[in-house]
SERO-4910 file (N, C-alpha, C, O; in steps of 0.05 Angstrom, whole numbers):
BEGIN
 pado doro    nc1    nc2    nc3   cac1   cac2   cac3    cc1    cc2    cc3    oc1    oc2    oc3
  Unk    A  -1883   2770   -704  -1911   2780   -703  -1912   2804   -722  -1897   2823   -718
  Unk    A  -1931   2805   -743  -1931   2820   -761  -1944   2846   -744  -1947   2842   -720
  Unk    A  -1951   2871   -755  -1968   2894   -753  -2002   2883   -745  -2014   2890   -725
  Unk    A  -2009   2871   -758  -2032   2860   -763  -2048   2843   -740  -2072   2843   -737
  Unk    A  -2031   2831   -726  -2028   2817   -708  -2032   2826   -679  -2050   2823   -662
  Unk    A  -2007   2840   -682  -1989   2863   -660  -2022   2878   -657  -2030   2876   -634
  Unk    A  -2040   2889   -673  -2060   2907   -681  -2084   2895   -663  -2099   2909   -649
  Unk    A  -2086   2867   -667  -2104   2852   -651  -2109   2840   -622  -2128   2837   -606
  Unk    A  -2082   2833   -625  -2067   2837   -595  -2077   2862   -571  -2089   2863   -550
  Unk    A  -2068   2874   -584  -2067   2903   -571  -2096   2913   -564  -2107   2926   -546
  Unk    A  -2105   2900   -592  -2146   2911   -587  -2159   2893   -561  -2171   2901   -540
  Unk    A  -2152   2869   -569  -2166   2858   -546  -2160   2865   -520  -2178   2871   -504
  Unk    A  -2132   2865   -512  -2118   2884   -483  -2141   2897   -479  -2161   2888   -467
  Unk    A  -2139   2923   -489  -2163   2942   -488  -2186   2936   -485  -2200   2952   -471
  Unk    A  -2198   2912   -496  -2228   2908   -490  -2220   2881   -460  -2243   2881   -450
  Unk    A  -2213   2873   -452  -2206   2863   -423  -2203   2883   -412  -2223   2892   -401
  Unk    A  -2177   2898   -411  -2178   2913   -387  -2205   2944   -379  -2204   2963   -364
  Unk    A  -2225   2934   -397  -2249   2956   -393  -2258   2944   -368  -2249   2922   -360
  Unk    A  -2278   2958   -353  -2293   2950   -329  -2316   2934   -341  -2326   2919   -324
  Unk    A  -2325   2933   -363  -2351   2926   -366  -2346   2897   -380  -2324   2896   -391
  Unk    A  -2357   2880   -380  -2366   2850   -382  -2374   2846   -409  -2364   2831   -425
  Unk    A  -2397   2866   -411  -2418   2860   -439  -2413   2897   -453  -2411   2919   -442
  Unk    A  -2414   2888   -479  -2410   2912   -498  -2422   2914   -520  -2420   2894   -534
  Unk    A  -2437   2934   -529  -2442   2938   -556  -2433   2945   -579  -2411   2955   -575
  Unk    A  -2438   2946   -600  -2420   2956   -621  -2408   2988   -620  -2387   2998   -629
  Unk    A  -2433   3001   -603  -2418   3029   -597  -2389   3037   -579  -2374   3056   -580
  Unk    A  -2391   3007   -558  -2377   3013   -538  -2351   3005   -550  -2330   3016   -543
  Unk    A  -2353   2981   -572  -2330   2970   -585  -2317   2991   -608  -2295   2993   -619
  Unk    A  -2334   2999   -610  -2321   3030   -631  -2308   3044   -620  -2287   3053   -630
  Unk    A  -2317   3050   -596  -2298   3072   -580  -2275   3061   -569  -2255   3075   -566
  Unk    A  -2275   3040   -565  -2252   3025   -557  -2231   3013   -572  -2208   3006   -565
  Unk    A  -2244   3009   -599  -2216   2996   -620  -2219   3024   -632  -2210   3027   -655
  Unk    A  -2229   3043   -621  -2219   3074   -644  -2224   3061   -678  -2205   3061   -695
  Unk    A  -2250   3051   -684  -2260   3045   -705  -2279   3059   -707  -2296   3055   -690
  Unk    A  -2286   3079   -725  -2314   3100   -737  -2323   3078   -760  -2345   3067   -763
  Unk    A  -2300   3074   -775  -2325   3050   -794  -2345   3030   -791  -2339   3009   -780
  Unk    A  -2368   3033   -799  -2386   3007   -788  -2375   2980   -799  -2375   2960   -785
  Unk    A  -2369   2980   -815  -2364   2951   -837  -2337   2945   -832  -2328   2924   -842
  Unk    A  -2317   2963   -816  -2288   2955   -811  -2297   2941   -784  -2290   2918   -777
  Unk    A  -2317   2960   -767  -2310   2944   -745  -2334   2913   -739  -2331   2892   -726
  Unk    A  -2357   2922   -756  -2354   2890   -754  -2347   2871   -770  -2358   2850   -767
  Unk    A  -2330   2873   -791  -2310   2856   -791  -2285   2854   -777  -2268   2836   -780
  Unk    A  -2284   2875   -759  -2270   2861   -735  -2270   2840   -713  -2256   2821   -705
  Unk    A  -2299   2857   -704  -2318   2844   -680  -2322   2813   -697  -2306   2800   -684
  Unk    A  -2331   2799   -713  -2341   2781   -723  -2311   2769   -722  -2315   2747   -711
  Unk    A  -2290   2770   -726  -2260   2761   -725  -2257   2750   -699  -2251   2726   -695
  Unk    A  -2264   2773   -675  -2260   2764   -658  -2276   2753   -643  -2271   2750   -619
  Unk    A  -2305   2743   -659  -2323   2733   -645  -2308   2695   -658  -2301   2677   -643
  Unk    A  -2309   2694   -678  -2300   2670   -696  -2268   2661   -680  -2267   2637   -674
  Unk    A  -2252   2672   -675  -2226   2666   -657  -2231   2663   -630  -2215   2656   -613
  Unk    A  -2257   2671   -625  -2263   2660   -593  -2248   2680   -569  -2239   2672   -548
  Unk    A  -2249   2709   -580  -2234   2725   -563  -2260   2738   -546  -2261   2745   -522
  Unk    A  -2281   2737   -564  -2313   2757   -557  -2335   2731   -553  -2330   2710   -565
  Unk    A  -2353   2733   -540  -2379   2721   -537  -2399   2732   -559  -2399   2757   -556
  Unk    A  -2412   2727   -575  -2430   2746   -575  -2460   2729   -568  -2470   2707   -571
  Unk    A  -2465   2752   -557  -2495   2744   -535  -2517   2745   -555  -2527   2723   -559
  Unk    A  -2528   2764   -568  -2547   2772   -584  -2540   2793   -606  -2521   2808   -603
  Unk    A  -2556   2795   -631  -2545   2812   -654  -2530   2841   -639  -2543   2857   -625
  Unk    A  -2507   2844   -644  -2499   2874   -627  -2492   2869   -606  -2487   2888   -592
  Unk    A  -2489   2847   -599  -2477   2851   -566  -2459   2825   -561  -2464   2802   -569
  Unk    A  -2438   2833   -547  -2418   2812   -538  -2419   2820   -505  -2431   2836   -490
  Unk    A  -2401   2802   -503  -2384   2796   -479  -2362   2787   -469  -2360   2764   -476
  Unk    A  -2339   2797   -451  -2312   2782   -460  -2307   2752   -445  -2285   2743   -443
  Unk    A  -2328   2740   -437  -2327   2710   -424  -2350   2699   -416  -2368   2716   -415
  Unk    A  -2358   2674   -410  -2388   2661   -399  -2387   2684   -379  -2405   2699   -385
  Unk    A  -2372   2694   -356  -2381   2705   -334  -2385   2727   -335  -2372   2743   -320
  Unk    A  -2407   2735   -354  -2414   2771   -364  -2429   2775   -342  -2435   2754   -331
  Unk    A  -2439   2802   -329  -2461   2807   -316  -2471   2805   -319  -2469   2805   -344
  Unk    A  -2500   2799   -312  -2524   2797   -327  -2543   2817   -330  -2558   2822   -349
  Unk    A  -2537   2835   -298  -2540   2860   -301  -2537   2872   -318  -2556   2878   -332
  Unk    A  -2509   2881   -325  -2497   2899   -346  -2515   2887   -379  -2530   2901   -393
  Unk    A  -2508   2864   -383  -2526   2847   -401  -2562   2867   -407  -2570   2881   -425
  Unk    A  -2569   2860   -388  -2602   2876   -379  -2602   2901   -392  -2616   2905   -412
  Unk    A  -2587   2919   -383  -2578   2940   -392  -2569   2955   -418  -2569   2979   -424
  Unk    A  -2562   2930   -434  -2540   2941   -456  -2572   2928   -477  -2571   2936   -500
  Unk    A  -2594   2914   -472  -2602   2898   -493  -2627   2930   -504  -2620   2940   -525
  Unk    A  -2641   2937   -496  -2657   2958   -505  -2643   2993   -479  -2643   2997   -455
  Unk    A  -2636   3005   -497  -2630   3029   -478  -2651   3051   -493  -2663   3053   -514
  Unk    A  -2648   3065   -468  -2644   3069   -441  -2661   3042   -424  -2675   3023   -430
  Unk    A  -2652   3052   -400  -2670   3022   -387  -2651   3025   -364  -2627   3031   -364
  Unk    A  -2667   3019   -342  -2648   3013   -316  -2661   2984   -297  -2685   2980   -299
  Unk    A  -2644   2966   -279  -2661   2943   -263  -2684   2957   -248  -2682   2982   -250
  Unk    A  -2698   2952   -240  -2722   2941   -217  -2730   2927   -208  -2717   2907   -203
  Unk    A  -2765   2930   -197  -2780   2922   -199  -2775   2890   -178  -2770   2896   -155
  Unk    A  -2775   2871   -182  -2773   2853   -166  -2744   2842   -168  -2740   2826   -150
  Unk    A  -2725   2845   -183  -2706   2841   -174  -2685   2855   -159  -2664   2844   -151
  Unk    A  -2695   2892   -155  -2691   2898   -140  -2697   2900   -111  -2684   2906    -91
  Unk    A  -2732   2890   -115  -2735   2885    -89  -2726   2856    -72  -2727   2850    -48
  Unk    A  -2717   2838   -100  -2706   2820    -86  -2676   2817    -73  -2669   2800    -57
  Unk    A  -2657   2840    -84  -2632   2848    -81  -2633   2861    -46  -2619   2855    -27
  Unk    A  -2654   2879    -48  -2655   2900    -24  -2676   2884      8  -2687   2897     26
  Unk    A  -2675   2853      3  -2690   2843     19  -2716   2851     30  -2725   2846     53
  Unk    A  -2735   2871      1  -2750   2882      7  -2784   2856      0  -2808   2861     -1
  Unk    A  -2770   2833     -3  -2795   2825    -19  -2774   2795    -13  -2751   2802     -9
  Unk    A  -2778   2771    -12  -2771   2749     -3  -2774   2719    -27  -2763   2697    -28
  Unk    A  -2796   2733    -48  -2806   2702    -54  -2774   2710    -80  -2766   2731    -91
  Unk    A  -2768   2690    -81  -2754   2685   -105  -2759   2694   -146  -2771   2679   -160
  Unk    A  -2750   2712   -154  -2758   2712   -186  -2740   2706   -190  -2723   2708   -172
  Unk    A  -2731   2693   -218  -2698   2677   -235  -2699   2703   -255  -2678   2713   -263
  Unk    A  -2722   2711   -261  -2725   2734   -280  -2710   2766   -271  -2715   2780   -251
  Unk    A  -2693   2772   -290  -2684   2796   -284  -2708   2820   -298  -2715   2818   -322
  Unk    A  -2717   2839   -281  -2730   2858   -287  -2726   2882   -295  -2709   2893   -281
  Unk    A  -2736   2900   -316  -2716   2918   -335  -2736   2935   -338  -2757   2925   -346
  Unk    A  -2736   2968   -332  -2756   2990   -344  -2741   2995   -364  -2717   2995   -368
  Unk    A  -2764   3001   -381  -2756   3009   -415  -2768   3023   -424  -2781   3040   -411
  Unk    A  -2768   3019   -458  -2786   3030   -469  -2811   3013   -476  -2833   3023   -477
  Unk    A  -2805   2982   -480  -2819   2968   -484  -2830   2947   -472  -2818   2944   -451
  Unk    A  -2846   2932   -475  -2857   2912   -463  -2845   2885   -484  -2856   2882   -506
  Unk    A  -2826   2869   -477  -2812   2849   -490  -2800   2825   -460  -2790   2832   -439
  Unk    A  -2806   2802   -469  -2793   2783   -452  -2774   2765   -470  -2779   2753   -491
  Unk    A  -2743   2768   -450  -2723   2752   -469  -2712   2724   -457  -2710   2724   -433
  Unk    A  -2704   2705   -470  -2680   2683   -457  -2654   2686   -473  -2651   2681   -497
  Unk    A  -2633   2695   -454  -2614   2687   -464  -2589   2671   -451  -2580   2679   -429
  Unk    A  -2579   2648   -463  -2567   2635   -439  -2587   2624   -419  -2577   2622   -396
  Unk    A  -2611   2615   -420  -2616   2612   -406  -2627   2630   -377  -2640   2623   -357
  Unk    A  -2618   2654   -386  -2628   2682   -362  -2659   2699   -382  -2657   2711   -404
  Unk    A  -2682   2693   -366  -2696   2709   -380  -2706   2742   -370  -2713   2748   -347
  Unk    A  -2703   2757   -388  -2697   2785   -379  -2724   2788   -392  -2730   2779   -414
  Unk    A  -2751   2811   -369  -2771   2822   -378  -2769   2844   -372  -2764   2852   -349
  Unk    A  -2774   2860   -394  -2775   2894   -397  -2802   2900   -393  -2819   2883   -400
  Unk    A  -2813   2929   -380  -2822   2933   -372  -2837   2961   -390  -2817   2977   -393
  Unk    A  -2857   2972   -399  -2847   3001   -409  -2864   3009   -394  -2885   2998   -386
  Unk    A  -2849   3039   -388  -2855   3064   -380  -2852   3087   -394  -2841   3091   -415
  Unk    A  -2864   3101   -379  -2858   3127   -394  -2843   3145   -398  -2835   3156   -378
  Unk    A  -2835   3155   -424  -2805   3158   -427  -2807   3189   -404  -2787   3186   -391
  Unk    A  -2816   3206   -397  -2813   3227   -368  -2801   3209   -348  -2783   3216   -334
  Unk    A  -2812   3184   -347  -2798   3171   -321  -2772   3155   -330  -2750   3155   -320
  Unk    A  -2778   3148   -341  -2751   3127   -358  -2719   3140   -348  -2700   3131   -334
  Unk    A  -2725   3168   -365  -2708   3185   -368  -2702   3206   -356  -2687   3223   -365
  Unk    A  -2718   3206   -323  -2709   3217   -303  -2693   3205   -279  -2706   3192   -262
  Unk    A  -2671   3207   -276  -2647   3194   -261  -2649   3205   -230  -2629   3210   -216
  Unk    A  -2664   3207   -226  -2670   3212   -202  -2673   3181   -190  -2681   3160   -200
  Unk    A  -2662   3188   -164  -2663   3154   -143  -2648   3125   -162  -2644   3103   -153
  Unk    A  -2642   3137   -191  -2622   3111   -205  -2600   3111   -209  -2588   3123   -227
  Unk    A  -2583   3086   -179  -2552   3085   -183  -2539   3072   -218  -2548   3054   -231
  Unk    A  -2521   3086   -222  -2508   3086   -234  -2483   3059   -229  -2472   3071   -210
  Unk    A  -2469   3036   -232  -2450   3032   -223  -2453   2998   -242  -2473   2986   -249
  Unk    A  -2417   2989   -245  -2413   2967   -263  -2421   2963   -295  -2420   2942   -307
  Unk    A  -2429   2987   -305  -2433   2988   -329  -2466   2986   -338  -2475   2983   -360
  Unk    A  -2485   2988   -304  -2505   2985   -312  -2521   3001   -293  -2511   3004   -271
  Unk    A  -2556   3015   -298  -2556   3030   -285  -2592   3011   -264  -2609   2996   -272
  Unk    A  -2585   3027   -234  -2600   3004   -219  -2626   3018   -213  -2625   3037   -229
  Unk    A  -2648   3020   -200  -2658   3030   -182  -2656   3033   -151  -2664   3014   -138
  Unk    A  -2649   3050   -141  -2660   3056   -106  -2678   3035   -109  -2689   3025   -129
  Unk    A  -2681   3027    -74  -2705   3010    -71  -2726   3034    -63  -2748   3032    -73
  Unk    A  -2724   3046    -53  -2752   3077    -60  -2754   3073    -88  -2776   3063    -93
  Unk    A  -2740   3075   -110  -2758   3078   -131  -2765   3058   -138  -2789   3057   -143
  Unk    A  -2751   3033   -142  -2772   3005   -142  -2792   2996   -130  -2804   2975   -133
  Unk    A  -2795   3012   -117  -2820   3005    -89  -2842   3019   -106  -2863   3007   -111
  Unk    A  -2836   3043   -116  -2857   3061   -123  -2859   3047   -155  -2883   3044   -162
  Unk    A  -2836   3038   -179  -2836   3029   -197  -2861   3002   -192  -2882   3004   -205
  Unk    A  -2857   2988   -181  -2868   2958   -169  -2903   2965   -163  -2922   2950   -169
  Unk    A  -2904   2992   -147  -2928   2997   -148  -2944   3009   -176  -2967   3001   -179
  Unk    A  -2934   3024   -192  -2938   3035   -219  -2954   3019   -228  -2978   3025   -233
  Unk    A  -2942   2993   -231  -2940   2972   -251  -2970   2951   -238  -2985   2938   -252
  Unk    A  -2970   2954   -212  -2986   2927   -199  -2991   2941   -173  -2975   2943   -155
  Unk    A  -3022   2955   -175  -3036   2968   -157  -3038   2953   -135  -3043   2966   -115
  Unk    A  -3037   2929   -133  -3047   2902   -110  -3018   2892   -102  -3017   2869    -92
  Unk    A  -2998   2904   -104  -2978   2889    -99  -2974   2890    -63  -2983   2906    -46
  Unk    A  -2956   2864    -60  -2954   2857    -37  -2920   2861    -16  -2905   2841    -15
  Unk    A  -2914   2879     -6  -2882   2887      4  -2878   2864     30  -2890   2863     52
  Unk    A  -2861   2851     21  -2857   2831     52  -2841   2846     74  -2848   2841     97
  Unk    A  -2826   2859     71  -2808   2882     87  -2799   2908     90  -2775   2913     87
  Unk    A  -2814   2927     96  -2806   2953     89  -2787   2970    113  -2781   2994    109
  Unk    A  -2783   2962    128  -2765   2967    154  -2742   2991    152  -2735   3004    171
  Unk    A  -2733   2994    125  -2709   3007    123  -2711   3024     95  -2692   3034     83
  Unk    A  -2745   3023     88  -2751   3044     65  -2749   3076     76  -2757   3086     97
  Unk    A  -2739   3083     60  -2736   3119     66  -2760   3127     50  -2761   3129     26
  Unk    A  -2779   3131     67  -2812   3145     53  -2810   3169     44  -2819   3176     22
  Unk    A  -2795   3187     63  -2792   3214     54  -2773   3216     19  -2771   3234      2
  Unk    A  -2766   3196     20  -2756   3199     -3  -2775   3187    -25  -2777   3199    -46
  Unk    A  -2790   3165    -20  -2805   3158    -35  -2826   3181    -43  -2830   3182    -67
  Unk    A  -2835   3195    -29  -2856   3219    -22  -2848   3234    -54  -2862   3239    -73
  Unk    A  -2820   3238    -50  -2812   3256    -65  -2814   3243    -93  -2827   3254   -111
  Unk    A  -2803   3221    -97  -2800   3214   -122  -2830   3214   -138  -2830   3216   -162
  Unk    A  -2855   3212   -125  -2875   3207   -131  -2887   3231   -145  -2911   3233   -149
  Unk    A  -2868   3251   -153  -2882   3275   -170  -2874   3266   -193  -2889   3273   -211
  Unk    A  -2852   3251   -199  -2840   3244   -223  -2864   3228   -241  -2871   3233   -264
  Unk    A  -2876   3205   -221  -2895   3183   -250  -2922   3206   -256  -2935   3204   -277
  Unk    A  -2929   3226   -235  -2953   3248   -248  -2985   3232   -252  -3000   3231   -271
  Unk    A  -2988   3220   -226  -3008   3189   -229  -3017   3189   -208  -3006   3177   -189
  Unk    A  -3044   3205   -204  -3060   3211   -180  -3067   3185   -163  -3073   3186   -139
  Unk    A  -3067   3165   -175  -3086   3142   -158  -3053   3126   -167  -3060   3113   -187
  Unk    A  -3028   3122   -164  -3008   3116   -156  -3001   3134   -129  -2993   3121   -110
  Unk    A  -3005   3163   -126  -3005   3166    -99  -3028   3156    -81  -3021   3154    -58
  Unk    A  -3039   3154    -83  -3066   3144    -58  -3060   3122    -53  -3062   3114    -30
  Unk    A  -3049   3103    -74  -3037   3069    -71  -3014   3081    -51  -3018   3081    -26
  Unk    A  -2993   3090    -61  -2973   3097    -37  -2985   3106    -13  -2978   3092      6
  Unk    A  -2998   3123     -8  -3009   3142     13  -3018   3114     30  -3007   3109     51
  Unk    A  -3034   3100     20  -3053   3083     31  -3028   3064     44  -3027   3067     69
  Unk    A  -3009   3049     34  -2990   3029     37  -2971   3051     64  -2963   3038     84
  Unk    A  -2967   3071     63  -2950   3081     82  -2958   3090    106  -2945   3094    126
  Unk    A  -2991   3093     99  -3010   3092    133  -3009   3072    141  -3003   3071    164
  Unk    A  -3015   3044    124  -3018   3016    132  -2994   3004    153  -2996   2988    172
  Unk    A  -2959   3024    139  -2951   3000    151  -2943   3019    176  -2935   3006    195
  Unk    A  -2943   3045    178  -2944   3063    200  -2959   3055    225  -2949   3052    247
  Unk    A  -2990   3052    217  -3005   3046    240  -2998   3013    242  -3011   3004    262
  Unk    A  -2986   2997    231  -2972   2964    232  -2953   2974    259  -2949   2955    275
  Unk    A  -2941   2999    267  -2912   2999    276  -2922   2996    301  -2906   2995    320
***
């Protein structure tokens, strides 16, 4: 095994043994310790052509079919974290089924890839970019179901919650200074008397 080899070997190790599934060209820089743009993707493109890398979309791979799709969601427009109905469908807060993974962004864009269609959502970058109530974890970042609750209302004044049993309001309360959207609180206000006097 020449240097060269030994060199490639060793790179890919490194991109397996990362936690994350799906990567971008930034993440792959930091990881083959490549600053060149044009070295490393003629790396990346090596190892997309030898079948070591997936690549998903311009800039982005993955190291097998079984990427997250999450993390995926995440890596395609940043900043950006899940919501919206697929967090409420995660948090058994909402019941009907979406196939669609849901994404706050910057923009308003609907994608297929593989077969998974991912719709972005935009907001405003004060909220986007306030990490308040958004876990962090697997290489991708989520919402609280408080803030999807309140995200979900933002978006769709008429929306409908099949379960709220185990929402923390007081927290929701709080988050609601962040979107700065007088008639988004009265929608909340209104929805948290509703299901109060429901109890």
């Amino acid at each position: 095994m020449n240097i060269s080899d030994l060199y490639i070997k060793m790179a890919i190790i490194d991109i397996f043994q990362s936690e994350n599934s799906v990567f971008n060209l930034n993440d792959l820089s930091i990881i083959l310790k490549e600053s060149n743009y044009n070295r490393l993707k003629n790396k990346v493109n090596y190892y997309v052509k030898t079948q070591k890398l997936i690549k998903l979309r311009a800039g982005i791979y993955a190291k097998n079919s079984k990427y997250n799709k999450l993390e995926l969601a995440c890596k395609i427009y940043r900043p950006s974290y899940i919501s919206l109905h697929t967090v409420l469908g995660i948090e058994g807060i909402n019941f009907q089924f979406h196939d669609a993974i849901y994404i706050c962004s910057k923009l308003n864009k609907e994608l297929v890839i593989n077969g998974q269609k991912y719709v972005f959502k935009k907001i405003k970058d004060s909220i986007l970019y306030d990490p308040r109530a958004i876990i962090n974890k697997d290489g991708y970042s989520i919402a609280s179901k408080e803030r999807a609750v309140i995200d979900t209302l933002y978006f769709n004044k008429d929306f409908y919650f099949d379960h709220l049993d185990d929402l923390d309001w007081d927290k929701c309360n709080s988050l609601l200074e962040l979107y700065q959207n007088k008639s988004l609180e009265k929608r909340f206000k209104k929805l948290e008397e509703s299901y109060q006097n429901a109890e």
